[in-house]
N, CA and C atoms as a LAMMPS dump frame, in Angstrom:
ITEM: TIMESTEP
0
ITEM: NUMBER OF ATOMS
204
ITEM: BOX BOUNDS ff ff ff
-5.0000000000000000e+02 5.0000000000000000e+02
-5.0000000000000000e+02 5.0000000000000000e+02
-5.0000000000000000e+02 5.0000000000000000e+02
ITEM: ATOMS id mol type element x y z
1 1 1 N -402.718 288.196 340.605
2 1 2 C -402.013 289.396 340.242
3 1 3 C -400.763 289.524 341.101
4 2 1 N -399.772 289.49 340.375
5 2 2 C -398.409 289.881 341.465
6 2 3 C -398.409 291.132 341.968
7 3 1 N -397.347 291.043 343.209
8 3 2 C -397.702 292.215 344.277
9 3 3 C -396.156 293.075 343.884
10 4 1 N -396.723 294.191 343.586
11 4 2 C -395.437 295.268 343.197
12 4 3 C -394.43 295.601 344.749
13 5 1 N -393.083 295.788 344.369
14 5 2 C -392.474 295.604 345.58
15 5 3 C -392.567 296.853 346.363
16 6 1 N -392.144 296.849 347.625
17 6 2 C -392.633 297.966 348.468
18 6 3 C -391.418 299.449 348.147
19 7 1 N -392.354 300.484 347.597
20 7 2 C -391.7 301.693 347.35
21 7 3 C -390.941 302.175 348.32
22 8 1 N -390.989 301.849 349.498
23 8 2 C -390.418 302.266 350.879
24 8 3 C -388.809 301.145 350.74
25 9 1 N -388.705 300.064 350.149
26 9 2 C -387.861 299.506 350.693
27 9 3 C -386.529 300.468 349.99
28 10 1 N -385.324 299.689 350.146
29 10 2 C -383.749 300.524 350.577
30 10 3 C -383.668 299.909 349.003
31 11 1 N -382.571 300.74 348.347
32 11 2 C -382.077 300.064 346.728
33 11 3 C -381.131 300.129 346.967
34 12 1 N -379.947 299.287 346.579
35 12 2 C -378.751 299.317 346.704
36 12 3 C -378.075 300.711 345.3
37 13 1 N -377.341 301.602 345.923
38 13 2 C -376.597 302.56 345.335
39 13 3 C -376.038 301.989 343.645
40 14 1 N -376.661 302.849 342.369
41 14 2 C -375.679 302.369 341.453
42 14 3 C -374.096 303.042 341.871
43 15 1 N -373.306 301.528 340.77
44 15 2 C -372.515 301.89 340.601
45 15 3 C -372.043 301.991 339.306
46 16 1 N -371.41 304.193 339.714
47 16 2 C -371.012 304.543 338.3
48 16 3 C -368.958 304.335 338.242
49 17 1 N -368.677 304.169 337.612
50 17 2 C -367.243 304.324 337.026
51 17 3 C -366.58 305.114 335.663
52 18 1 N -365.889 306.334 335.675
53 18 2 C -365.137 306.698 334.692
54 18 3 C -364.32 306.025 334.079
55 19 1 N -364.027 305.904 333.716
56 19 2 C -362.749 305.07 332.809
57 19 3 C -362.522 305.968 331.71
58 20 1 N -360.656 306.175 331.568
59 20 2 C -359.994 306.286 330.539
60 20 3 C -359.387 305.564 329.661
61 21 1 N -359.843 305.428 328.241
62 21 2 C -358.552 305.491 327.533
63 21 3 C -357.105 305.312 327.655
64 22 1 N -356.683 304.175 328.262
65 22 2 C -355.195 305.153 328.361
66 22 3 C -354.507 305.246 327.044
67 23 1 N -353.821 307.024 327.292
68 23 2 C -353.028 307.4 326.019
69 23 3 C -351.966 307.045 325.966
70 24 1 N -351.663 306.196 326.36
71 24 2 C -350.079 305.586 325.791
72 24 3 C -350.022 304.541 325.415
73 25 1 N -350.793 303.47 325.42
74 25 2 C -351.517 302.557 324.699
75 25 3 C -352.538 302.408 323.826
76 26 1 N -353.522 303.524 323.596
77 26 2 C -354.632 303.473 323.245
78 26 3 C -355.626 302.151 323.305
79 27 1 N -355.087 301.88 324.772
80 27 2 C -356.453 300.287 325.231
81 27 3 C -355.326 299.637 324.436
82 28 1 N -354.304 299.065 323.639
83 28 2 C -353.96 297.958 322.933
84 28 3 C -353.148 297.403 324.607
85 29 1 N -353.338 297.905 325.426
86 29 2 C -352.703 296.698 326.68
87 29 3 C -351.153 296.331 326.432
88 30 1 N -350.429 297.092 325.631
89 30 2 C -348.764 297.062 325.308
90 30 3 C -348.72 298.094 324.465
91 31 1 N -347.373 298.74 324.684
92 31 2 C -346.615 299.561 323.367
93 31 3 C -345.523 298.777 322.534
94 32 1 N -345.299 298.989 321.445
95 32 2 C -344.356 298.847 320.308
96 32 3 C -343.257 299.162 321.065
97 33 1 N -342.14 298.54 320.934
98 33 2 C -340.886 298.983 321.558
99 33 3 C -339.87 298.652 320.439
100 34 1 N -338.909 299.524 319.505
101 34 2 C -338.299 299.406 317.957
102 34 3 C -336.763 298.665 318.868
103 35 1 N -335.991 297.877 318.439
104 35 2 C -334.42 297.403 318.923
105 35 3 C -333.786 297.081 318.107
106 36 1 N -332.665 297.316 317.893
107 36 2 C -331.755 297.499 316.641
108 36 3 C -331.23 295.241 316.909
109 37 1 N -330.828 295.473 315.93
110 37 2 C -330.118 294.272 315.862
111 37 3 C -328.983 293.692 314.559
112 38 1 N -328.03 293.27 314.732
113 38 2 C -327.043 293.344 313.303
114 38 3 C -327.289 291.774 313.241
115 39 1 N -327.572 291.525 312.391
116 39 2 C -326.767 290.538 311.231
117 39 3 C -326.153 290.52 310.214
118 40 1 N -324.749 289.755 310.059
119 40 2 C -323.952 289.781 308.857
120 40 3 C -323.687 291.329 308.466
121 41 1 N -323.371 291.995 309.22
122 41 2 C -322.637 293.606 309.376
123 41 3 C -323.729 294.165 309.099
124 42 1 N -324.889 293.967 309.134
125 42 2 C -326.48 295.058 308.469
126 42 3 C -326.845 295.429 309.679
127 43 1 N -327.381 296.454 309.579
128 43 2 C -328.046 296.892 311.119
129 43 3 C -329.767 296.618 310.738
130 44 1 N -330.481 295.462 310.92
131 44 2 C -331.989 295.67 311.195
132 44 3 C -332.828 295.721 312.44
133 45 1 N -333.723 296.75 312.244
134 45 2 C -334.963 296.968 313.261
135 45 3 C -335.55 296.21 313.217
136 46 1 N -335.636 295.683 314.91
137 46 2 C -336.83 294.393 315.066
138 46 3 C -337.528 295.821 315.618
139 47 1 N -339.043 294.848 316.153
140 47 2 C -340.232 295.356 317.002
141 47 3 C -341.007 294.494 317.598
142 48 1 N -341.119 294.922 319.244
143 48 2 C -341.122 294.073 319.965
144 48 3 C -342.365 294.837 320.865
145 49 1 N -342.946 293.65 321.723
146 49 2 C -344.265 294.322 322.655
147 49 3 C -344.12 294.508 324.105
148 50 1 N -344.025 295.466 324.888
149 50 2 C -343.882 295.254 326.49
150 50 3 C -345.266 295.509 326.863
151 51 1 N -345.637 295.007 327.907
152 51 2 C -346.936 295.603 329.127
153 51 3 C -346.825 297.271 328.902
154 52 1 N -347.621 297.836 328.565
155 52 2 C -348.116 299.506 329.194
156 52 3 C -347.596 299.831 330.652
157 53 1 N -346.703 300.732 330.628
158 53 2 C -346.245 300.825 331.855
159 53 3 C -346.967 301.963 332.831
160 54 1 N -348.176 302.418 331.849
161 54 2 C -348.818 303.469 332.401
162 54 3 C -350.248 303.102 333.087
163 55 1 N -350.671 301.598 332.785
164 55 2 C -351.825 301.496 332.849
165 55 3 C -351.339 299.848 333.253
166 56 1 N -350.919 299.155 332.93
167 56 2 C -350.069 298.054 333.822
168 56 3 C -350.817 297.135 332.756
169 57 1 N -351.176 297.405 331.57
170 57 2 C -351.284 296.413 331.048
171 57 3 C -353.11 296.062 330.483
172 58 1 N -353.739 297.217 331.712
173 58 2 C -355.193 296.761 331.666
174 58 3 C -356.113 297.736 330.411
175 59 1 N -355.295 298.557 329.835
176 59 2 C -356.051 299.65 328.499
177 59 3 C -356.787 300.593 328.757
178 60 1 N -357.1 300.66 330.166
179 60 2 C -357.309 301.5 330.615
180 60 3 C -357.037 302.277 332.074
181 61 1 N -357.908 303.308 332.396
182 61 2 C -357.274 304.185 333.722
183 61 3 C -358.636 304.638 334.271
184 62 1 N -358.458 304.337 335.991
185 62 2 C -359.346 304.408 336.167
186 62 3 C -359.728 305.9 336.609
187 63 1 N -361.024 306.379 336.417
188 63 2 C -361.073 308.093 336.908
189 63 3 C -360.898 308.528 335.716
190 64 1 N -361.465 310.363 335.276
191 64 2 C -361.288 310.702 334.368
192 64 3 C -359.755 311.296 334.029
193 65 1 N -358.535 310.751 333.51
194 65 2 C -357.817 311.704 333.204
195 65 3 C -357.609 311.975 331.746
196 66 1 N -357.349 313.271 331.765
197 66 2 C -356.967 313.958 330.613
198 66 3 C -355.728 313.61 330.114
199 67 1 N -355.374 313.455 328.884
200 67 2 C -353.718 312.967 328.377
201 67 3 C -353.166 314.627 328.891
202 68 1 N -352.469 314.408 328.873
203 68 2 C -350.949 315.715 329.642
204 68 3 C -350.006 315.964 328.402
């Protein structure tokens, strides 16, 4: 019969973490960024991707925050 471990011994602490959402990405880890561009006298919209500058890229934030 195995021996159940001792109720007295130490447990290591969970660990909890909040995490947000971040709202300026919604987690996609980049925003849409619109830039004009002409060819042949036309003005067309490209769309282009940068890093989240709010969350550095990772989709989320750590701790609870609320969008502002």
């Amino acid at each position: 019969m195995s021996e159940l471990p001792d109720s007295g011994a130490a447990r290591p602490a969970p660990v909890h973490s909040l995490d947000t959402v971040c709202p300026t990405c919604q987690g996609n880890h980049e925003i849409t960024v619109a830039k004009l561009s002409v060819t042949d006298d036309a003005g067309v919209s490209l769309t282009g991707s940068l890093e989240c500058p709010q969350c550095g890229g990772d989709g989320r934030l750590t701790g609870f925050v609320p969008p502002v």
